[in-house]
C-alpha positions in Angstrom: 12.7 -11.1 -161.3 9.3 -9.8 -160.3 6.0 -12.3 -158.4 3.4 -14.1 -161.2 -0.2 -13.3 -161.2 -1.0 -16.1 -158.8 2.1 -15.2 -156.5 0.3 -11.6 -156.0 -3.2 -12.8 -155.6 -2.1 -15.4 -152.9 -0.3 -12.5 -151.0 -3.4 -10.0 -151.6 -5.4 -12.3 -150.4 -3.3 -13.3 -147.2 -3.2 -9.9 -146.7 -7.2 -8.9 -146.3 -8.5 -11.9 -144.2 -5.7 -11.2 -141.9 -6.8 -8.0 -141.7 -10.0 -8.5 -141.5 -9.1 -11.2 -138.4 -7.6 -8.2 -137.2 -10.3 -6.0 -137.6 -12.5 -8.5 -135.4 -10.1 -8.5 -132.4 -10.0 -4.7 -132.6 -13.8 -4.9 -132.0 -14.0 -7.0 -129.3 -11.4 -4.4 -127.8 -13.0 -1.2 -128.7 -16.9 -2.6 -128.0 -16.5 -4.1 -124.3 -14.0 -1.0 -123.5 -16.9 1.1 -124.3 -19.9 -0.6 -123.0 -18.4 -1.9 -119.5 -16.5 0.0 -116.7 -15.2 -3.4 -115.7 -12.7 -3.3 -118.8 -11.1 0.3 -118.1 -8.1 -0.5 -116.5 -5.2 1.2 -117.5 -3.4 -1.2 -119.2 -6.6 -1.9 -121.4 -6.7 2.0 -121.8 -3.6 2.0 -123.2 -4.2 -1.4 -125.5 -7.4 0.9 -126.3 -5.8 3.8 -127.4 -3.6 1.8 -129.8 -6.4 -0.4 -131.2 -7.6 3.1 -133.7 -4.1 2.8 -135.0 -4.4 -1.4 -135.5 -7.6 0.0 -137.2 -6.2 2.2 -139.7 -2.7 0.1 -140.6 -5.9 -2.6 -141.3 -7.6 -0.6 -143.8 -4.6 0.0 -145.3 -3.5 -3.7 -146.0 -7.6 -4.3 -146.9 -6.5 -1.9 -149.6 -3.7 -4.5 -151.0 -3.0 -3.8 -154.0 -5.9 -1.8 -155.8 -3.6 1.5 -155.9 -1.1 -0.2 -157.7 -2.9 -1.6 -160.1 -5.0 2.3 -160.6 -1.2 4.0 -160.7 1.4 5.2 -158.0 0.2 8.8 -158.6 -3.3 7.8 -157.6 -5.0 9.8 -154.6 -5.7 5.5 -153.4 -2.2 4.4 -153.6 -0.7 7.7 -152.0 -3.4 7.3 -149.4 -2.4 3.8 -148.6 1.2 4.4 -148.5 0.4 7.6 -146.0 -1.4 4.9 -143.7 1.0 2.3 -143.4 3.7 5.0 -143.0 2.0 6.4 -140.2 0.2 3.8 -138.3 2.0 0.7 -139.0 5.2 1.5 -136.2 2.7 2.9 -133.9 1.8 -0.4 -132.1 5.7 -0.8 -130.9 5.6 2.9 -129.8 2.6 2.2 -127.8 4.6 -0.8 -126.3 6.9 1.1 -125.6 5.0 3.3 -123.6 3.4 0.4 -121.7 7.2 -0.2 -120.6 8.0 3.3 -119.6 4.5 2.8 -117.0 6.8 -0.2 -115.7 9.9 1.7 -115.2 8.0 4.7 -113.7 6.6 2.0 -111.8 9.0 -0.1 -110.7 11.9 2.5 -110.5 9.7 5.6 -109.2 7.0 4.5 -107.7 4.2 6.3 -109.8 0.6 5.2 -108.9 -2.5 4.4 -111.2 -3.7 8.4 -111.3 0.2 9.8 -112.7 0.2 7.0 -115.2 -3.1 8.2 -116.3 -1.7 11.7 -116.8 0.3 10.6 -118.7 -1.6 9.5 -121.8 -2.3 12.6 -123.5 1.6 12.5 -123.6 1.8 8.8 -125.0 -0.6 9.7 -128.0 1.0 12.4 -128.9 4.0 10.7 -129.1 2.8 7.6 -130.4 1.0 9.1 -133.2 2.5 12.5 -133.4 5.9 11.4 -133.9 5.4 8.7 -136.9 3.3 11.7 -138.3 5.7 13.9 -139.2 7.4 11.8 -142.1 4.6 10.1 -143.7 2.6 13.6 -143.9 6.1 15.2 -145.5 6.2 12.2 -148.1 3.7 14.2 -150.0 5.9 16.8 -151.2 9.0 14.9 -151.8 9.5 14.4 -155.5 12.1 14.2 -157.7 13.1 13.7 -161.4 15.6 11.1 -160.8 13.0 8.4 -158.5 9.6 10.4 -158.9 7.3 10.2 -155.3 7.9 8.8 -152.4 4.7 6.7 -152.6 4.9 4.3 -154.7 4.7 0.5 -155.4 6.3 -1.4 -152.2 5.0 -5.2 -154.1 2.6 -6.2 -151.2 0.7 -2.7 -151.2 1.7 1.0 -151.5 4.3 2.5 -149.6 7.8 4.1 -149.9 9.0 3.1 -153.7 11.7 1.2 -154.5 13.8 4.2 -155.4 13.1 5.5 -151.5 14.4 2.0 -150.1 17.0 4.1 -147.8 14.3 5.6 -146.0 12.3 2.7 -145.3 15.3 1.5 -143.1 16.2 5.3 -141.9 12.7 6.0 -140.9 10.7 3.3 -140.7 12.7 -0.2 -139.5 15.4 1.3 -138.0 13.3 3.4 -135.5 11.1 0.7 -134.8 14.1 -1.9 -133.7 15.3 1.2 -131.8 12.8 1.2 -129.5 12.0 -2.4 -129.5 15.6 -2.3 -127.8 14.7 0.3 -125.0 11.6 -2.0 -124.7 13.7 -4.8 -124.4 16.0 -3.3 -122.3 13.5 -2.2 -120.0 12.0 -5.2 -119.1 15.0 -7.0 -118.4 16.2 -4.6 -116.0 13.0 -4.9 -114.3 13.1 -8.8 -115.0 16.6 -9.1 -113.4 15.5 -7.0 -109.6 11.9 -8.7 -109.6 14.0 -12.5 -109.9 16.9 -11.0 -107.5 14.3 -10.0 -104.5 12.5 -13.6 -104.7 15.4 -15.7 -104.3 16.2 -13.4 -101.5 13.2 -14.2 -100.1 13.6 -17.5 -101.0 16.9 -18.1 -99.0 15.6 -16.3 -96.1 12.8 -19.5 -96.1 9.4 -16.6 -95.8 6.6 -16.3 -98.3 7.4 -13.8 -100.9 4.1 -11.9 -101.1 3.8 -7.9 -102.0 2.3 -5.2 -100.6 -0.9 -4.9 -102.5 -1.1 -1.0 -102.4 2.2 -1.5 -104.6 0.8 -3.3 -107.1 -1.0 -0.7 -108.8 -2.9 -2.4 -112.2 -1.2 0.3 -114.2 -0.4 -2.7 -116.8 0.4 -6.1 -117.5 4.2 -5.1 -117.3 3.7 -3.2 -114.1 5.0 -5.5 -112.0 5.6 -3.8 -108.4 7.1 -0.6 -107.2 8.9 -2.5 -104.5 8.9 -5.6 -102.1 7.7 -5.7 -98.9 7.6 -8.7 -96.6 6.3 -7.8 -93.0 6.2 -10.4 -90.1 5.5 -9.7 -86.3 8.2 -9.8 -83.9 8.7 -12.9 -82.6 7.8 -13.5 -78.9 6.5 -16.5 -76.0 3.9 -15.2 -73.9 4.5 -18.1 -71.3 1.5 -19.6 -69.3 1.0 -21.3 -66.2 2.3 -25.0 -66.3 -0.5 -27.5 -67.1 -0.5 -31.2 -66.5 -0.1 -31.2 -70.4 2.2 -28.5 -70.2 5.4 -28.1 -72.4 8.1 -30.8 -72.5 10.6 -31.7 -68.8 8.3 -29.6 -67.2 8.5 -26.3 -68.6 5.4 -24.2 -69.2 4.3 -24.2 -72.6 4.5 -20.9 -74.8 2.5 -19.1 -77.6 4.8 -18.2 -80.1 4.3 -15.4 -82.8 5.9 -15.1 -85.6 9.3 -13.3 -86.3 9.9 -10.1 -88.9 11.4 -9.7 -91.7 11.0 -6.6 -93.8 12.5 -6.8 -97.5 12.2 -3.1 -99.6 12.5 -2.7 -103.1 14.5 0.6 -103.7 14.9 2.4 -106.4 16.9 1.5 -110.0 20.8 1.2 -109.1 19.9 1.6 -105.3 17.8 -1.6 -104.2 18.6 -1.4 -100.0 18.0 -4.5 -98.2 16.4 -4.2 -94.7 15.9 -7.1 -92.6 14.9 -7.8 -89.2 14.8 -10.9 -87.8 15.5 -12.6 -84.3 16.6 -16.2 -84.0 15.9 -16.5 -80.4 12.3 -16.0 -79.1 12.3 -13.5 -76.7 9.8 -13.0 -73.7 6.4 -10.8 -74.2 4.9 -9.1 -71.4 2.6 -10.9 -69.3 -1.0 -10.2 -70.9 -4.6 -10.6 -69.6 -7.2 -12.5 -71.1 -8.4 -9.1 -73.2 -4.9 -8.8 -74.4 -4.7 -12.3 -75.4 -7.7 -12.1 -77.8 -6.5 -9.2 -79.2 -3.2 -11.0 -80.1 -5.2 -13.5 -81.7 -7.6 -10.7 -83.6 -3.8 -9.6 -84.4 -2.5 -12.7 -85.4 -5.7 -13.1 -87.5 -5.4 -9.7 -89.1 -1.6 -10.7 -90.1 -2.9 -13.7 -91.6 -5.4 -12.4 -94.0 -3.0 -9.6 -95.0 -0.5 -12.6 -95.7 -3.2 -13.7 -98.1 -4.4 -10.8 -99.7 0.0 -10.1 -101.0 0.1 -13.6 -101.7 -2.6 -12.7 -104.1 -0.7 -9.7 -105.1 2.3 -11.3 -105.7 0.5 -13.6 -108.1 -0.9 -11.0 -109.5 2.4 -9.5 -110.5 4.0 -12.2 -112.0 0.8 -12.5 -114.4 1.5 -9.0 -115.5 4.8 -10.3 -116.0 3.9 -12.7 -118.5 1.5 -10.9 -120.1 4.5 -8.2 -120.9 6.5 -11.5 -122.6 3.3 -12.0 -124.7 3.0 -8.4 -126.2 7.0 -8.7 -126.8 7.1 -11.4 -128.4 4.0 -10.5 -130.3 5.9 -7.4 -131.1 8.9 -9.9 -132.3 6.8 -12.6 -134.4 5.1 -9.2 -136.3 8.7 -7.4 -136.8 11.1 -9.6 -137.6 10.2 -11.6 -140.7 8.8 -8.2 -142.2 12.3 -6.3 -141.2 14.3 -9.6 -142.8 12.3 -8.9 -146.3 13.2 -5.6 -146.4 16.4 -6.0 -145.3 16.6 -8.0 -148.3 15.3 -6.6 -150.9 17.5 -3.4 -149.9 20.7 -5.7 -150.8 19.3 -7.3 -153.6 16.7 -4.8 -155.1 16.8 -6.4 -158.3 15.3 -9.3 -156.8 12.1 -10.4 -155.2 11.2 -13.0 -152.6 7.9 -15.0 -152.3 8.1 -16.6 -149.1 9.8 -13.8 -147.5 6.7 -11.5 -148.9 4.5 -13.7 -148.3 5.3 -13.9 -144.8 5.5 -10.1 -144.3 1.6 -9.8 -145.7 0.8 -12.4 -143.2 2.3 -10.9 -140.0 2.0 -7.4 -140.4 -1.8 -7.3 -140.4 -2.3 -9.3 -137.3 -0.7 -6.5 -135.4 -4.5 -6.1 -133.7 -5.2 -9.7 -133.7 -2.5 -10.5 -131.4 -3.4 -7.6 -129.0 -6.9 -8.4 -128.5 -5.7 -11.7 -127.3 -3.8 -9.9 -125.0 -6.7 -8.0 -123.9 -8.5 -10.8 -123.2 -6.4 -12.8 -121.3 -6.3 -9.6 -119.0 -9.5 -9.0 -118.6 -11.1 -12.8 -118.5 -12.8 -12.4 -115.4 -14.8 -9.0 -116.9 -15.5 -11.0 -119.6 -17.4 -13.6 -117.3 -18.8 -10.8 -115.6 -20.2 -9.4 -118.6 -21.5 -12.7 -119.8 -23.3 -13.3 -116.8 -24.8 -9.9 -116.9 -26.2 -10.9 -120.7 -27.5 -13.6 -119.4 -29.5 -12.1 -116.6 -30.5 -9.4 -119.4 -32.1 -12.2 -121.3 -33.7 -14.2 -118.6 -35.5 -10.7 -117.7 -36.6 -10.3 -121.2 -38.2 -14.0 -121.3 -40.0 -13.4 -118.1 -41.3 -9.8 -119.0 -42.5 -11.5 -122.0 -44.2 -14.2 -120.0 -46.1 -11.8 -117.8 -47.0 -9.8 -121.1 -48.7 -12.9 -122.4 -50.4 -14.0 -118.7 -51.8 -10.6 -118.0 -54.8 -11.5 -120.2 -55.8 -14.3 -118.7 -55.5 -12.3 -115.2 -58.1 -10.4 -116.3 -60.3 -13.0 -117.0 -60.3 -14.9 -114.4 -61.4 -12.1 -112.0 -60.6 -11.9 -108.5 -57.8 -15.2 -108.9 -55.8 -13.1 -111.2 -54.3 -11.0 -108.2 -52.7 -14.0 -107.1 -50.6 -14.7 -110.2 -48.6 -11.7 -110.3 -47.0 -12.5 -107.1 -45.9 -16.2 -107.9 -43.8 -14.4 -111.3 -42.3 -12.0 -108.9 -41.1 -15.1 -107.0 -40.2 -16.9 -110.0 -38.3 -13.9 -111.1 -36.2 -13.8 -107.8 -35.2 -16.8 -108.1 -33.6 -16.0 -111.7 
């Protein structure tokens, strides 16, 4: 039992403005990565390079169903099916290669400039690989099931006939690495939540080392944990009439250490340092003493700045359960229809269509969210540069229109020049 006319139009439909949504995000993407330096940071490099593939699988589902209504063995419909083939699993590859920068990471301690040699590598996997099948699909044919293009119901794709090979090489590769991805993230998930409650039951701060908190992505995490606190120590003082309690002279504490590494995966060491009892410090002079306060000072603000890191780390963490479960919300229902109609080919579900046409083209749409939750403060940034643009173009016009008058007036005119430049200081 087949879809009626209005069935079809509502999925065709369904399946273009989502697209075109799509299409809107992946502009916002492509357009600030280009124009701004402030957006280039790897992870958005990466969500770039995907963004030409979110592109194409777009045109293809703008496409809907045109080819099949022309014919299967149209140049449009074997075009379309060529495009989804190739670029439709190419945003989970390219999430899986945003988990493999976390592993190298995490696990291996790669910094910003190896993850960036890597890329050339991650295209020509992501796009190379998915390649090879839906550029051979054009010389498979056969008497028995014709093409392998053909009529898929929501566009043109691998015909019914072909079903096996949508789940051999199509759905079944993509949940493949949707598992690595998976497991990826919770092995780093499990060691990130391990090292805080160590810190946790050792009562310090859990802050990072900044320098290992590379923003290779919003998955990289940390390469390890480090926690660094000073020795601690009394320097003791001469007694004061306020001096310390039953008489004894009051003393300057610093703090104690405690040093927590992150090792690598299957060998995470635990180093710690720590004293309970406060031992005595040299006798220092006045010179000595400000420097232990400069020191002191100096500890402090690195204190802040891994605080900051640490905070910074668990964003990326969340922002790598936003591009999974986008990855989930755009995989699933479309893998449950196929799965489907590959045990009951002789019939056809609406909703389960329906759905498919609705998810599968706001593979881009969900990444540019992504994108700009990441880079939010560049996006301020930019704003605030457009609107300095335009309050420069107002007052260029406003001397344009003045300089007239200037001349005019004669020898008062010099005078006016200077008050704009003062106005446009102040803007």
């Amino acid at each position: 039992m087949g879809l009626s006319e209005q069935e079809m139009w509502a999925i065709s439909v369904t399946e273009r403005v989502c697209s075109t949504i799509s299409l809107m995000g992946t502009f916002v993407i492509v357009s600030t990565f280009i124009w701004s330096t402030s957006f280039r940071k790897p992870i958005n490099r990466l969500v770039f390079y995907a963004s030409w593939g979110n592109i194409m699988a777009n045109v293809a589902a703008i496409i809907s169903q045109d080819g099949i209504h022309i014919s299967d063995d149209s140049a449009l419909c074997q075009f379309q099916g060529f495009l989804v083939q190739w670029f439709m699993p190419a945003d989970a590859l390219w999430t899986f290669a945003m988990a493999c920068n976390v592993y190298l990471t995490f696990f291996h301690k790669y910094g910003s400039e190896q993850l960036r040699q890597l890329e050339w590598k991650y295209a020509l996997f992501c796009y190379g690989v998915p390649f090879i099948p839906a550029f051979a699909y054009f010389f498979v044919k056969t008497q028995a099931r014709g093409r392998v293009y053909g009529s898929a119901i929501l566009w043109c794709w691998v015909a019914v006939p072909w079903d096996f090979l949508r789940i051999a090489l199509f759905y079944g590769p993509v949940w493949f690495i949707i598992s690595l991805t998976f497991a990826i993230y919770l092995r780093a998930g499990s060691v990130i939540y391990q090292k805080r409650r160590q810190l946790r039951n050792l009562g310090c701060i859990d802050s990072l080392d900044p320098d290992l908190v590379p923003p290779v992505s919003p998955f990289a995490t940390m390469a390890g944990i480090q926690v660094t606190r000073e020795i601690d120590c009394y320097t003791p003082e001469q007694r004061t009439p306020s001096g310390g309690p039953h008489g004894l002279p009051s003393a300057a504490f610093k703090p104690y250490s405690v040093t927590i590494q992150g090792g690598r995966f299957g060998d995470v060491p635990l180093d710690l340092e720590h004293s309970s009892r406060p031992a005595p410090c040299p006798l220092q002079s006045d010179g000595q003493a400000r420097a232990g306060r400069a020191n002191r000072e100096s500890v402090s603000q690195r204190r802040s700045i891994a605080t900051e890191a640490n905070s910074a780390a668990w964003a990326y963490t969340k922002y790598a359960m936003l591009f999974f479960i986008a990855l989930l919300v755009t995989w699933v229902p479309s893998t449950i229809n196929r799965a489907y109609s590959f045990a009951h080919p002789d019939s056809v579900s609406f909703g389960l269509n329906f759905v498919g046409a609705f998810v599968l083209p706001l593979q881009g749409f969900w990444n540019s969210l992504i994108y700009v939750s990441i880079s939010w403060p560049a996006f301020k940034l930019l704003w605030q540069d457009i609107r300095a643009h335009i309050d420069l173009c107002h007052i260029s016009r406003f001397k344009a229109k003045m300089k007239p008058a200037h001349i005019r007036k004669g020898s008062t005119s010099s005078k006016i020049p200077v008050i704009l430049e003062d106005d446009s200081m102040h803007h």
